[in-house]
C-alpha positions in Angstrom: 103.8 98.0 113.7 103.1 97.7 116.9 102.6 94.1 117.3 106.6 93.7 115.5 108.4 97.2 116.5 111.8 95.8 116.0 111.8 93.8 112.0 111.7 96.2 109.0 108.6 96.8 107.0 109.1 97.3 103.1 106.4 98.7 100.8 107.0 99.5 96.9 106.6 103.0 95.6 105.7 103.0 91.7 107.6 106.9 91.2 105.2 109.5 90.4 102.2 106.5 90.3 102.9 106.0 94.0 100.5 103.2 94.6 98.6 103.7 92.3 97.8 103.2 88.0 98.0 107.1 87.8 100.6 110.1 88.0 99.5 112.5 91.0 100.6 116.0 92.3 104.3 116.4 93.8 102.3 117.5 96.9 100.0 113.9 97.4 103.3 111.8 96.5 105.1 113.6 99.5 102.5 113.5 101.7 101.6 110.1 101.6 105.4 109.2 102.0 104.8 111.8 105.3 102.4 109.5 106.5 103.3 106.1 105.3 106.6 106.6 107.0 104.9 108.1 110.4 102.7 105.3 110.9 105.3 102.9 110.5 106.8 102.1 106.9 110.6 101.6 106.7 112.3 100.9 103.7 110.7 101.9 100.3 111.4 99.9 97.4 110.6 102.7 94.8 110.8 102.3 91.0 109.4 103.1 88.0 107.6 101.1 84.7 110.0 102.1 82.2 113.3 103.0 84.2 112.2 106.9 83.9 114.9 108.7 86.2 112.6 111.7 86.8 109.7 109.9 87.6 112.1 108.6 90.4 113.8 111.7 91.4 110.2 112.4 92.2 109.9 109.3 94.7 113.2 109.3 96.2 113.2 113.1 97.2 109.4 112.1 98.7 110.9 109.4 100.8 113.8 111.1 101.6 112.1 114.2 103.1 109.7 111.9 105.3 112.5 110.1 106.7 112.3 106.7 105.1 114.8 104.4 103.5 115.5 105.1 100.3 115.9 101.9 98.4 115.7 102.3 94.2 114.6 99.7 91.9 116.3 99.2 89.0 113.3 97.2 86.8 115.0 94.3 85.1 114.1 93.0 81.6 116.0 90.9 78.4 119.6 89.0 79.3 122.2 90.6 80.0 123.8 87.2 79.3 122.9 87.4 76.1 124.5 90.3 73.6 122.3 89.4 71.1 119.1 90.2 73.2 118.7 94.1 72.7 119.1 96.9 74.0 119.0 95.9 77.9 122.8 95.5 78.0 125.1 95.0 80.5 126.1 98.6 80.0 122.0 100.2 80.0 121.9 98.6 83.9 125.3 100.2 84.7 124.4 103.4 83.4 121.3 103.2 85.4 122.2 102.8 88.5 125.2 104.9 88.3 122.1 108.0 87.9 120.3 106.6 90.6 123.3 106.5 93.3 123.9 110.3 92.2 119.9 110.9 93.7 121.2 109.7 97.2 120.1 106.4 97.4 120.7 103.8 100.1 120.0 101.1 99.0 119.8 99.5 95.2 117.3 96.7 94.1 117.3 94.8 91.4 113.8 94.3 90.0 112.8 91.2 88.0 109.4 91.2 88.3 108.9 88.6 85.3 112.0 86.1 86.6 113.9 86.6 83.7 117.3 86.6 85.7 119.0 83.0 84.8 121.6 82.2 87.0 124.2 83.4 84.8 122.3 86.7 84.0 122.3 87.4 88.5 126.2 86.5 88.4 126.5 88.8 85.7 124.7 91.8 86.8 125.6 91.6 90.4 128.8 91.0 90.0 129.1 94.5 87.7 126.9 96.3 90.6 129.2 95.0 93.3 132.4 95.8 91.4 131.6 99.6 90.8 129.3 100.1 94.2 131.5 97.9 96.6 129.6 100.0 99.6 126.3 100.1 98.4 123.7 97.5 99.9 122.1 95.1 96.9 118.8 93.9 97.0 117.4 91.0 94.3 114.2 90.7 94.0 112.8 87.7 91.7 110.0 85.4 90.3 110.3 81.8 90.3 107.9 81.2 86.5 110.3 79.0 84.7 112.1 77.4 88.0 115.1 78.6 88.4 114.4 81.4 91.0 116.5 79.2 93.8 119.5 78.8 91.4 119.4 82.6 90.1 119.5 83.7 94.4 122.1 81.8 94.8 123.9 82.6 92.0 123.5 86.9 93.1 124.8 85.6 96.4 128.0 84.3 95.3 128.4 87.5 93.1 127.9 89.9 96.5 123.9 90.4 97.1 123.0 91.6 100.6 119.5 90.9 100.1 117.8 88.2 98.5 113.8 87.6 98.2 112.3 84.3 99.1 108.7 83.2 100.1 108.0 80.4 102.9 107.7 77.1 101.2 104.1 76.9 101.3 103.8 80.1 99.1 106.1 79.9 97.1 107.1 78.8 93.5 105.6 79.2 89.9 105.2 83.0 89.6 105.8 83.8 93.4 109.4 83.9 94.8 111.9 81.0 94.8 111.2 78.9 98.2 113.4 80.4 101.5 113.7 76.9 103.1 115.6 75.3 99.9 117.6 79.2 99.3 118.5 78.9 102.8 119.3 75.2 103.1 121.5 75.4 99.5 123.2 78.3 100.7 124.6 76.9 104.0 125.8 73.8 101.9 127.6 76.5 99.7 129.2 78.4 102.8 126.8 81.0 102.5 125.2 80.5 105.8 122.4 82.8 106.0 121.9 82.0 110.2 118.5 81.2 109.8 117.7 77.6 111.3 116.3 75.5 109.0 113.6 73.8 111.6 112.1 77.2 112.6 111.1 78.2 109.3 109.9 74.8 108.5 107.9 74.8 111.7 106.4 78.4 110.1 105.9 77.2 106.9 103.6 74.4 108.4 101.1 77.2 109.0 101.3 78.5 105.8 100.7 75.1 104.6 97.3 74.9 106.6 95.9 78.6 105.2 96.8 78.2 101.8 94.6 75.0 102.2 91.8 77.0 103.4 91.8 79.9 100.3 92.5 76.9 98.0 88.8 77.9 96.2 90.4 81.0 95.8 93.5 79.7 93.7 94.1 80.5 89.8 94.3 77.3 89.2 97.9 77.3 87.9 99.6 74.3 87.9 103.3 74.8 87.4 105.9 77.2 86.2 106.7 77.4 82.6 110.2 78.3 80.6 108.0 80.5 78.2 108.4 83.2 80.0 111.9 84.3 78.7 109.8 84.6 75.8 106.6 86.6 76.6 108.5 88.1 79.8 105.2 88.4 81.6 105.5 89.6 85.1 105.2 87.1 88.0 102.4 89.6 89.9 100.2 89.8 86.5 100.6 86.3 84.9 97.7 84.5 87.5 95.4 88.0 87.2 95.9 87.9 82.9 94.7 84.3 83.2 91.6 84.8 85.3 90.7 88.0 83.4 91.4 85.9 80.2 88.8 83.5 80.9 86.1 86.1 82.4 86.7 87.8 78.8 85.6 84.5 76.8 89.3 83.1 76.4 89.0 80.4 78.0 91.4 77.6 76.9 93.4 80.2 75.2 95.7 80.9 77.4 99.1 79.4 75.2 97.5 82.2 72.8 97.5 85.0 74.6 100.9 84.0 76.3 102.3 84.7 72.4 100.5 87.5 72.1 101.9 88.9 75.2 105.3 88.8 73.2 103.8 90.2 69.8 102.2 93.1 71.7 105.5 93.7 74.0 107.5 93.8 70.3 104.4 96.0 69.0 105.0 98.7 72.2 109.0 98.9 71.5 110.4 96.4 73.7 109.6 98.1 76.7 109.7 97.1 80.6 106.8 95.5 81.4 106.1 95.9 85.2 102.7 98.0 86.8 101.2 99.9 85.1 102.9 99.5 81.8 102.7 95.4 82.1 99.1 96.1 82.3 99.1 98.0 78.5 100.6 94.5 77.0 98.4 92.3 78.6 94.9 94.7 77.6 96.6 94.5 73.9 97.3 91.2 73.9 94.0 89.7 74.9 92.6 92.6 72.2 95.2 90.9 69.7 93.4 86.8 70.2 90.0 88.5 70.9 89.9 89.8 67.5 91.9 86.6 66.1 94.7 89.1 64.4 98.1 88.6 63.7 101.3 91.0 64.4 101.3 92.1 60.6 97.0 93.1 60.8 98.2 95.0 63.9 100.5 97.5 62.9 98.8 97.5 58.7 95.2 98.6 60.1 96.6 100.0 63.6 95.0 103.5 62.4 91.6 102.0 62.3 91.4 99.2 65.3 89.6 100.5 68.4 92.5 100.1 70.5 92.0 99.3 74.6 92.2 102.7 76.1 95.2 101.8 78.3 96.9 101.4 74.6 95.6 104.3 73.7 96.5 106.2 76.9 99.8 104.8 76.7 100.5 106.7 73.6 99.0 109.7 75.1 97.1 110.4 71.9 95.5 113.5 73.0 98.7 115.0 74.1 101.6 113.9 73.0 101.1 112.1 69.4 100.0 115.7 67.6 103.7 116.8 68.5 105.9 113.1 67.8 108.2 112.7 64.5 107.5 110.2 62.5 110.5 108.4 61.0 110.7 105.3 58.7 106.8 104.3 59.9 107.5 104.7 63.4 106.6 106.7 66.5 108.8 108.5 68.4 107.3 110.3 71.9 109.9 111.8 74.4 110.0 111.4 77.5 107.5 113.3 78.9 107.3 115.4 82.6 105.3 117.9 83.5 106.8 119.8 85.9 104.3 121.5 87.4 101.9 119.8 89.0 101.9 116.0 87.6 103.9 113.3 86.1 104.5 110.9 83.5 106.3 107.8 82.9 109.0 108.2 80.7 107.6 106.1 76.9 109.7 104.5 74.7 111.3 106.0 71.5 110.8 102.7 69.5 107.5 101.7 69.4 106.3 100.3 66.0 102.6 101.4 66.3 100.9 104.4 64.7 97.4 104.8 66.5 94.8 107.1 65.0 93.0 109.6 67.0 89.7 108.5 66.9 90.9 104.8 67.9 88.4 104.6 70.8 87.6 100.7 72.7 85.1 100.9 76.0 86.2 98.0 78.6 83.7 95.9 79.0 
């Protein structure tokens, strides 16, 4: 902070997780807002893994009372170009940020932490934003997994984005962020000059180019982006972790398995927003799924007597919530549950297809 007083600093906020995999006391989430913000921290980007509007309250009216700005994430999943997709409409988004703007906010962020946004999905989306929030600032945030990160950025521009996220050349790509030197250079052609000169950041980006040769040991050893993400709808920031923690676990060339079973275990937890921590619950479930060589149907027929990972199992807050769900047609239905005294919990999903015993136990190796 002291070596740049004078360009923004941005850090994310999970909600009531803050930064971490946990829900923590009102009093620790405000506090280290307190402090974040007093040592520096501008603008927090604050949402939460399944869209749960009290575990945001929570970090908004945290960030608020230190002083920050108050930028909410609205965590983007499915098409909204596609009405056949499910229940992440058009109208689920609108909704959404309509209850966020009445928290205060000021500024909104779009979320697509698996680069699901096609370009006609960000002209879509944005456009509906812009239309009903002319004066609010909007922020896209985006992966570039199946390539077409540059084209989706400049498709939220058109449709009235403020904000877009790029990475310098050198860094950029596959599961990181669409490349700023080609956004910035395809905008100008468009008449969306951005103002940033083209030979500065290349100049930059030359560094960049030199230290990602020197952590080049360090590297996941992906390759190249893939389309199937609009299938599994792994995020960008877990898809090079799953694959190293794939291989450590004995899956080692079956990675195109556990990709599918990312999308059987996201349709085996309801459809839900995959994004820290609960991306973390599909990818422990999915790696259980082709560790134990079962299929979707052996899942959810002997899903009583499995030994579960105990993210899964925490997820489904067995030793809390489960005694008191409603069971209808084979399903299970939890609330959204908040304590309101001293911690909180992400909001689950009232969808999921799974009925987990109490006694389904699994140790992580």
């Amino acid at each position: 902070r002291a070596a740049v007083p004078d360009v923004p600093f941005q850090m994310l906020l999970r909600g009531a997780n803050a930064v971490g995999y946990t829900s923590y006391p009102d009093n620790v989430v405000f506090e280290f807002c307190r402090l974040a913000q007093q040592h520096g921290m501008d603008v927090f980007r604050i949402f939460d893994s399944v869209n749960y509007l009290e575990n945001m309250r929570l970090g908004i009216d945290a960030v608020g009372t230190a002083g920050g700005v108050v930028e909410a994430a609205v965590c983007y999943t499915g098409d909204v170009a596609c009405p056949r997709r499910g229940r992440y409409g058009l109208d689920y988004y609108l909704d959404y940020a309509r209850a966020l703007r009445g928290l205060g906010i000021h500024v909104l962020a779009i979320k697509d932490m698996a680069g699901l946004l096609t370009p006609a999905a960000a002209h879509l989306l944005v456009s509906a934003l812009r239309a009903e929030h002319p004066d609010l600032p909007l922020h896209v945030h985006t992966h570039d997994t199946a390539g077409t990160g540059v084209a989706s950025m400049l498709a939220a521009a058109r449709a009235g984005a403020d904000v877009v996220d790029c990475a310098t050349d050198a860094l950029a790509g596959t599961t990181s962020q669409p490349a700023l030197g080609a956004v910035v250079a395809s905008a100008a052609a468009a008449g969306m000059d951005t103002g940033i000169d083209l030979g500065e950041i290349t100049a930059v980006n030359e560094y960049w180019e030199e230290c990602r040769g020197l952590y080049g040991p360090f590297e996941s050893g992906q390759k190249s982006g893939s389309a199937d993400v609009y299938v599994h709808e792994m995020p960008g920031g877990q898809y090079t972790n799953l694959l190293f923690q794939s291989s450590q676990l004995g899956l080692s060339g079956q990675w195109g398995h556990v990709k599918k079973a990312y999308a059987v275990a996201n349709r085996l937890l309801g459809d839900i927003i995959k994004v820290t921590p609960s991306s973390k619950v599909a990818g422990d479930l999915a790696q259980f799924i082709v560790a134990n060589n079962l299929t979707e149907e052996q899942v959810l027929a002997e899903a009583e007597t499995l030994s579960f990972p105990n993210s899964v199992i925490e997820y489904f807050q067995v030793s809390t919530a489960l005694s008191g769900c409603a069971v209808r047609r084979g399903v299970v239905w939890i609330g959204n549950i908040r304590d309101t005294s001293s911690t909180h919990t992400s909001g689950l999903p009232r969808h999921s297809a799974l009925r987990i015993s109490r006694t389904s136990a699994h140790q992580d190796s």
